[in-house]
C-alpha positions in Angstrom: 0.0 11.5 -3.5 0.5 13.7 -0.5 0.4 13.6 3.6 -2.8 15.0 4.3 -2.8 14.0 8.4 -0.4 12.2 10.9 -1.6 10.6 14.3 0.9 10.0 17.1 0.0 9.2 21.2 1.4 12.5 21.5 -0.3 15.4 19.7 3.1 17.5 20.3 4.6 14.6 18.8 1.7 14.6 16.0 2.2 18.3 15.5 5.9 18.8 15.0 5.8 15.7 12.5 2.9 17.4 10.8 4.8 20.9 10.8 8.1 19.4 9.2 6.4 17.3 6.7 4.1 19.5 5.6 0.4 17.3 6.4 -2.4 19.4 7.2 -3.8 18.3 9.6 -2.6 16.3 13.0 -4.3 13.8 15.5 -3.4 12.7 19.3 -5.1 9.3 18.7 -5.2 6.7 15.8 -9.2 6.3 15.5 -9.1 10.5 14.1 -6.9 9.6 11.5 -8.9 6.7 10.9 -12.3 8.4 10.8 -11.0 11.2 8.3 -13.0 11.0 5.3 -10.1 12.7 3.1 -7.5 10.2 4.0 -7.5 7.2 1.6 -4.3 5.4 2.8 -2.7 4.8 6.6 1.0 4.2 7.0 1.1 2.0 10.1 4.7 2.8 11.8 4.3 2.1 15.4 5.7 -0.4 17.8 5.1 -4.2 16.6 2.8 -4.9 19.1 -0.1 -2.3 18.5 0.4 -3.2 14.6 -2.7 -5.3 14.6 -4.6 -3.2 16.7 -3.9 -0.6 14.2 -4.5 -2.0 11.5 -7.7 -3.2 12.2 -8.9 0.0 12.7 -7.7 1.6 9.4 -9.3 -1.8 7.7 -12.7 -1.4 10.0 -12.9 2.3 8.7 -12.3 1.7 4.9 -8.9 2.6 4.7 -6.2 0.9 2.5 -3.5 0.5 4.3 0.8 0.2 4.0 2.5 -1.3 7.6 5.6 -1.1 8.2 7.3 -5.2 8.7 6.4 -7.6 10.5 2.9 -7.1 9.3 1.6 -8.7 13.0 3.5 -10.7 15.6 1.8 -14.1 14.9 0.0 -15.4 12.0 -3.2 -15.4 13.7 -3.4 -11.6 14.0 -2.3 -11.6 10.1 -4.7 -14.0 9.2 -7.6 -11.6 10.5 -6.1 -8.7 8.7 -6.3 -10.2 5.3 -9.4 -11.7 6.0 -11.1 -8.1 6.9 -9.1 -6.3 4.0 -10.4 -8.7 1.8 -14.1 -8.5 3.2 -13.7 -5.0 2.8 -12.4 -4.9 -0.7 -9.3 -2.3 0.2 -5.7 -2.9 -0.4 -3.1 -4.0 2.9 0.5 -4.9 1.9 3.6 -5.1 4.5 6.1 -2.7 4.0 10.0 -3.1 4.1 11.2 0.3 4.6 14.9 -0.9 4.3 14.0 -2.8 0.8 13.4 0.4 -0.8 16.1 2.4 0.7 18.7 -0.5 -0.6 17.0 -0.2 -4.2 17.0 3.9 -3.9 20.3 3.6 -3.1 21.7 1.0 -5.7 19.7 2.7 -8.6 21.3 6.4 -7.6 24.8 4.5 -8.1 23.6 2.7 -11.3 22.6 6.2 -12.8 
């Protein structure tokens, strides 16, 4: 896997996260990312509230997506999301950043 693109509000913002990280490409808004026919998989890390908003746009545009906990802010909005990601056939799982960190972290001391 590798970062192809990053979208931000802010394309300055967009660009310097693209230049440090290495993606190739960089968008101002959310629906570019989410048009790009090369990217496979969306990383959803804004603010809780546009989450849904988000994510519906990755799903409506074919994309298999990772968001970053909570998923939505009421079950509702959730509800819809796995009801489109599963009338689209792509993947959609909540991510907890911290989880993985914590088992990084234990498994470096284990070793």
């Amino acid at each position: 896997a590798r970062l192809l693109a990053v979208a931000s509000r802010s394309g300055e913002r967009a660009a310097g996260f693209a230049k440090r990280h290495n993606a190739e490409r960089n968008y101002a808004d959310y629906e570019s990312l989410a048009v790009d026919p090369d990217v496979d998989v969306i990383y959803i890390a804004t603010p809780h509230n546009f989450h849904f908003e988000h994510t519906l746009l990755s799903l409506d545009h074919n994309k298999s997506v990772l968001i970053e906990k909570p998923i939505c802010v009421n079950a509702k909005e959730t509800g819809k999301l796995i009801e489109t990601a599963r009338g689209k056939q792509v993947f959609l799982m909540e991510f907890i950043r911290g989880k993985s960190r914590q088992t990084k972290y234990q498994n470096n001391h284990i070793l």
